[in-house]
C-alpha positions as CSV (number, residue, x, y, z in Angstrom):
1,X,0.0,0.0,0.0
2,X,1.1,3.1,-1.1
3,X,1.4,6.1,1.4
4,X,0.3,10.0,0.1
5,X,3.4,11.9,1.0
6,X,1.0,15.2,1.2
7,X,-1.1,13.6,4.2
8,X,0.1,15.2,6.5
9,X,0.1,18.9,4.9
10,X,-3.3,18.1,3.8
11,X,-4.3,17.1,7.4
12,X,-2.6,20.9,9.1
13,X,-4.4,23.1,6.0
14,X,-7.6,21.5,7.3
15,X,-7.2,22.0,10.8
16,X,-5.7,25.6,9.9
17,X,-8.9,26.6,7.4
18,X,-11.3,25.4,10.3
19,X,-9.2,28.0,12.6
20,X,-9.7,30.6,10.0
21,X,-13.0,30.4,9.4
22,X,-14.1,30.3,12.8
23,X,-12.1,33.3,13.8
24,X,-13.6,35.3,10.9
25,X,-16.9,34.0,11.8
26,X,-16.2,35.4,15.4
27,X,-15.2,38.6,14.2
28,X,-18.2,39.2,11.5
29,X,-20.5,38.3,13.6
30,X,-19.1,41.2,16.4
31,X,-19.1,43.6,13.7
32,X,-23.0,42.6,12.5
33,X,-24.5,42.2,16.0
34,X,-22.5,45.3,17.5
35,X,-20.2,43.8,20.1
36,X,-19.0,46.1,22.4
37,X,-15.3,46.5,23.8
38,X,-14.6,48.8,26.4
39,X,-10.8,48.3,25.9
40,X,-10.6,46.9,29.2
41,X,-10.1,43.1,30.1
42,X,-13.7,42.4,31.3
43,X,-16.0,39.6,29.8
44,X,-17.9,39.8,26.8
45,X,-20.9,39.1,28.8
46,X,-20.8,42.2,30.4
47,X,-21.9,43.8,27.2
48,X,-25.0,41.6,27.3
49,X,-26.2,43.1,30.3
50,X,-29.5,45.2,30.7
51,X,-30.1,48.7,31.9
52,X,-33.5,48.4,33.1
53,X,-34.4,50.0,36.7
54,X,-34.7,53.9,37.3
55,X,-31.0,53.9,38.8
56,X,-29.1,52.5,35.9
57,X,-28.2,49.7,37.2
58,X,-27.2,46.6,35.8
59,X,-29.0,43.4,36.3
60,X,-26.8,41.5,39.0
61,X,-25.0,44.3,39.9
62,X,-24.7,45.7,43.9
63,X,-26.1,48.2,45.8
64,X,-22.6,49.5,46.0
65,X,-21.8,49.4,42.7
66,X,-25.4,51.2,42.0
67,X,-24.5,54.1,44.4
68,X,-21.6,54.5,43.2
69,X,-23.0,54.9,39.0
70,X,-23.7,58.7,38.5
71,X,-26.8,58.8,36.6
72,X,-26.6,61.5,34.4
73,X,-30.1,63.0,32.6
74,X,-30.4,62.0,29.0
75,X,-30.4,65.5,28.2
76,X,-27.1,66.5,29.3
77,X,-25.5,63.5,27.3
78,X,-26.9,65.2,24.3
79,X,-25.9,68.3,25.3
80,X,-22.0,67.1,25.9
81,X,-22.4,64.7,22.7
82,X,-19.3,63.8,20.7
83,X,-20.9,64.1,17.0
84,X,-17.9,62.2,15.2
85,X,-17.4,59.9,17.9
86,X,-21.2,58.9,17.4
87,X,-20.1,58.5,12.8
88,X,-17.7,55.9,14.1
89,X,-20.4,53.9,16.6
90,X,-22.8,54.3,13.7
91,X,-20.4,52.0,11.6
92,X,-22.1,48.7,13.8
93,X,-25.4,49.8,12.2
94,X,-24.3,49.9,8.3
95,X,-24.0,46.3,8.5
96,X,-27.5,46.7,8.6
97,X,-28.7,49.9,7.5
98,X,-28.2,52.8,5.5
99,X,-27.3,56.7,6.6
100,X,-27.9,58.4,3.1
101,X,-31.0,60.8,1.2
102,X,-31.3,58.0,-1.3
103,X,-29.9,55.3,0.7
104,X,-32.1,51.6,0.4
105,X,-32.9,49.5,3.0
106,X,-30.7,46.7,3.7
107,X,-31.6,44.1,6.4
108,X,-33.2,47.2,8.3
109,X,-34.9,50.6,6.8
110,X,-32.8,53.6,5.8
111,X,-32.3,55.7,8.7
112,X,-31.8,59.0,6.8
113,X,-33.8,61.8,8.7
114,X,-34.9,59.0,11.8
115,X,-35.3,61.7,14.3
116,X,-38.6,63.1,15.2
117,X,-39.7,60.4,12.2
118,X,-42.8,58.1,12.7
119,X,-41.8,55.0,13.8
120,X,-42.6,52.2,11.0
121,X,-43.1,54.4,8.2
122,X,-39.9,54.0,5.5
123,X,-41.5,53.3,2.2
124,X,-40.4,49.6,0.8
125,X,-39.5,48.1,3.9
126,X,-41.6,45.4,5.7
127,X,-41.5,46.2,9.3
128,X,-42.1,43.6,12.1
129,X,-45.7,43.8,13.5
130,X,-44.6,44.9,16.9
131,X,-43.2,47.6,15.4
132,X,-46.2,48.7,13.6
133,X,-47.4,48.7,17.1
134,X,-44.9,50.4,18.7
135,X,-46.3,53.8,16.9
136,X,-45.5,57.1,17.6
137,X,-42.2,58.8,16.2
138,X,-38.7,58.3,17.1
139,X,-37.6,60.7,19.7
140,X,-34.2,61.2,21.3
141,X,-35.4,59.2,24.6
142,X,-37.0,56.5,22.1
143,X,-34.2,56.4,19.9
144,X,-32.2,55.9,22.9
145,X,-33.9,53.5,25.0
146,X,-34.8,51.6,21.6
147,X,-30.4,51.4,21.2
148,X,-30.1,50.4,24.7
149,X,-31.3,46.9,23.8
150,X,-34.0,46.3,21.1
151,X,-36.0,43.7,22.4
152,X,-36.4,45.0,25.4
153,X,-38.1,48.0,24.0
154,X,-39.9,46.4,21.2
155,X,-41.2,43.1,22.3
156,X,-41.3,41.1,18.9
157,X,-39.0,43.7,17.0
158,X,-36.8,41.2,14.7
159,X,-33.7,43.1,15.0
160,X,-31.1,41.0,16.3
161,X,-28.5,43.4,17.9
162,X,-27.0,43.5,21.4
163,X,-27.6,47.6,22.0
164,X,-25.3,49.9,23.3
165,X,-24.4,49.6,27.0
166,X,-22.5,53.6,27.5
167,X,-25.5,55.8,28.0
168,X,-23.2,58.6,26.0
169,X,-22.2,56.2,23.4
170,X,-26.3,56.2,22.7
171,X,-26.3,60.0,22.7
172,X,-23.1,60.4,20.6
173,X,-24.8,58.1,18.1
174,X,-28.2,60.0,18.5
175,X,-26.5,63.3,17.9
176,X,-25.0,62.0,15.2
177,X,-28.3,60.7,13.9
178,X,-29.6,64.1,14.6
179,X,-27.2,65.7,11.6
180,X,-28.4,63.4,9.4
181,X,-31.6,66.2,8.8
């Protein structure tokens, strides 16, 4: 029986082309969904984690660790907003949607001119039915409790990304948004 001299190689380009392709996979699927980084060593699931009571704090998180959070009024984010630092946060959404006057929709609607906009209402784009439901038009605390988490604020909504954790990462992107008029 003869032995294939390559077998070996052919063997370590396998195992090598699985590595590849699930670290790419990894990495599109952070840029799609929106994974955040803080540039600190803490755990990915930290990002997953809700903002839901009054105080801002997080779900599992300590009374000391709530006290110790400044909550700071939506307002005043917007106020103190970093416009360009927003463009560069809005780069997670173009996976998904589009920032321009004659922009299409993509996997989501266009988001040209989305503040103060009726919620549901971009011509050519089938919206989920809780959205429909959702009504009303997008205002800056919408937008950003909408950004915070999706499906917490829209029940049913069928966009699949994580949110924004930073309360002023949501109003840089917001005030971004905003210029988008």
């Amino acid at each position: 029986m003869k032995r294939d001299p390559l077998l070996l190689n052919k063997i370590l380009a396998a195992l090598l082309a699985a590595l590849l392709v699930a670290t790419m996979s990894t990495f599109f699927a952070g840029i799609i969904y929106g994974e955040e980084h803080s540039g600190e060593n803490e755990p990915v699931a930290l990002a997953l984690v809700d903002i839901d009571d009054e105080q801002g704090a997080s779900a599992g998180s300590t009374a000391e660790e709530s006290a110790s959070e400044e909550v700071v009024p939506f307002a005043k984010l917007l106020a103190n907003a970093d416009v360009t630092h927003g463009k560069a946060l809005a780069k997670k959404c173009s996976a998904c949607h589009t920032f321009t006057s004659s922009g299409a929709n993509r996997i989501g609607p266009n988001l040209w001119k989305i503040s103060n906009r009726a919620v549901a209402k971009v011509a050519g784009f089938k919206y989920s039915s809780a959205m429909k439901e959702f009504g009303g038009a997008w205002t800056n605390e919408r937008l950003d409790k909408f950004i915070t988490k999706p499906k917490n604020a829209i029940a049913g909504t069928k966009m699949n990304f994580v949110g924004i954790r930073k309360p002023q990462d949501r109003a840089d992107l917001i005030a971004w948004l905003k210029t988008l008029e």
